[in-house]
C-alpha positions as CSV (number, residue, x, y, z in Angstrom):
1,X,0.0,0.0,0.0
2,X,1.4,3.3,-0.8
3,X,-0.2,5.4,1.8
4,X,1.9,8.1,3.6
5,X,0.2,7.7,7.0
6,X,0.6,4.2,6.7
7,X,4.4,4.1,6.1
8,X,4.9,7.0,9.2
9,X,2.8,4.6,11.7
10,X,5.2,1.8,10.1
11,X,8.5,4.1,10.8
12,X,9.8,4.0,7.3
13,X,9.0,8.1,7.1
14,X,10.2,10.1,9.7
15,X,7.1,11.8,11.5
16,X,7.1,14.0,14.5
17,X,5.1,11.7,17.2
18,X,2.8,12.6,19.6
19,X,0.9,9.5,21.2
20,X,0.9,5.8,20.2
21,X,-0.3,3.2,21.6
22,X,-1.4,-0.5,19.7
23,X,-4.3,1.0,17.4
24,X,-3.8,4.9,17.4
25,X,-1.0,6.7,16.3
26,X,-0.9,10.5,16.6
27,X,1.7,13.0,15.2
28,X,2.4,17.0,14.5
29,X,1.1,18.1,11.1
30,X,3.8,19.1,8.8
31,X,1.8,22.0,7.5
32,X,0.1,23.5,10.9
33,X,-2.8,25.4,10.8
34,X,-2.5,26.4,14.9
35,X,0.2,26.2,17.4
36,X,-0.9,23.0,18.4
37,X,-1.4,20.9,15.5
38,X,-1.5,16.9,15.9
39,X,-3.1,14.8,13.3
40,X,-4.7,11.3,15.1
41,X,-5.1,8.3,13.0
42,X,-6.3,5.1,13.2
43,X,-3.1,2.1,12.8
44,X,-5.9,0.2,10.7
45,X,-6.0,2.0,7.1
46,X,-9.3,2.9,6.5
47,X,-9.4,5.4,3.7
48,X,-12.0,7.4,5.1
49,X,-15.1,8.6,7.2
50,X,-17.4,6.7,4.3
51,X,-15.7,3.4,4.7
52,X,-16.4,2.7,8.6
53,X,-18.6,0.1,9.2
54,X,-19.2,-2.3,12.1
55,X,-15.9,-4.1,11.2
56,X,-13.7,-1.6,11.7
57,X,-15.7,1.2,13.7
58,X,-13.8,-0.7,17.0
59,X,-10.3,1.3,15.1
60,X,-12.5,5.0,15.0
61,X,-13.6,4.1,18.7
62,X,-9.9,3.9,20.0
63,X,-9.3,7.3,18.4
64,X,-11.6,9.3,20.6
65,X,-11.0,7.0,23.5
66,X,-6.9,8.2,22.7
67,X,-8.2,11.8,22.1
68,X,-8.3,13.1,25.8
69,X,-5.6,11.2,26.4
70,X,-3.4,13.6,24.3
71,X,-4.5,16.7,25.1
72,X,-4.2,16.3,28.5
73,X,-0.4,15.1,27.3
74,X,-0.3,17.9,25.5
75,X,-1.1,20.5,28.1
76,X,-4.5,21.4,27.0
77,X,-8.3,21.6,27.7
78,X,-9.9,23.3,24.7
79,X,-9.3,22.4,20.9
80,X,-11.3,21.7,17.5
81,X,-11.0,18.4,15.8
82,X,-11.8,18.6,11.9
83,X,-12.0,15.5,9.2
84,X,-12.1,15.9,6.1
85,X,-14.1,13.2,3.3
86,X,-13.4,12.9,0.1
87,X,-11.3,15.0,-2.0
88,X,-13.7,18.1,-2.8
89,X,-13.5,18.3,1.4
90,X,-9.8,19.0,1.2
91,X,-8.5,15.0,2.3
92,X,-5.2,14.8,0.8
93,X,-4.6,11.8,2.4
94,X,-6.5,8.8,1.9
95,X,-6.3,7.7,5.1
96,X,-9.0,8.7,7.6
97,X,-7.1,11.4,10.5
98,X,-8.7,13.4,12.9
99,X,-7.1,17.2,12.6
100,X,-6.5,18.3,16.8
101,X,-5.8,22.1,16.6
102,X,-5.5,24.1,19.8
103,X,-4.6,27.6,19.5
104,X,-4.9,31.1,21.8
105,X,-8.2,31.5,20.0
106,X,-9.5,29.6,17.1
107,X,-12.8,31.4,16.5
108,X,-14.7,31.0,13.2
109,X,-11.3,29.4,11.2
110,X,-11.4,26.4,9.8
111,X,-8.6,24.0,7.8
């Protein structure tokens, strides 16, 4: 599979990690939209929010069970979490991430 996500959770890209455990992985986005900035992914490739289904929704359930779990790590109380669908949504990566931003104040912007 030549996923990007996939081969960062796997080691062979260099990525800037944040949280792991055995089914989430969670690292700083390379293009931050915030001062805090920390993509969350499943370790299962699932290509997107369209594709869960009862045999892998246990994957998407250990990402917002992880979710407090690093923001508190990272020091922080209040944050937005964004995911994107489908190309014409802006997913560049076709593999399904949760977007964590944290900022002074994030107001009305969106990534």
């Amino acid at each position: 599979m030549d996923c990007i996500f996939c081969k960062i959770i796997a080691g062979e890209i260099p990525g800037k990690k944040v949280y792991e455990d055995d089914r989430v992985f969670a690292f700083y986005d390379i293009n931050p939209q915030a001062k805090i900035h920390v993509l969350v992914v499943p370790k299962q490739h699932i290509c997107c929010t369209n594709k869960i289904d009862a045999g892998n929704s246990g994957a998407i359930a250990a990402v917002f069970e992880a979710i407090p779990k690093i923001a508190k790590q990272l020091g922080i109380e209040s944050y937005r979490l964004i995911n994107n669908c489908g190309e014409k949504a802006g997913q560049s990566v076709l593999h399904l991430h949760f977007h964590l931003l944290c900022d002074d104040k994030l107001g009305a912007k969106i990534v």
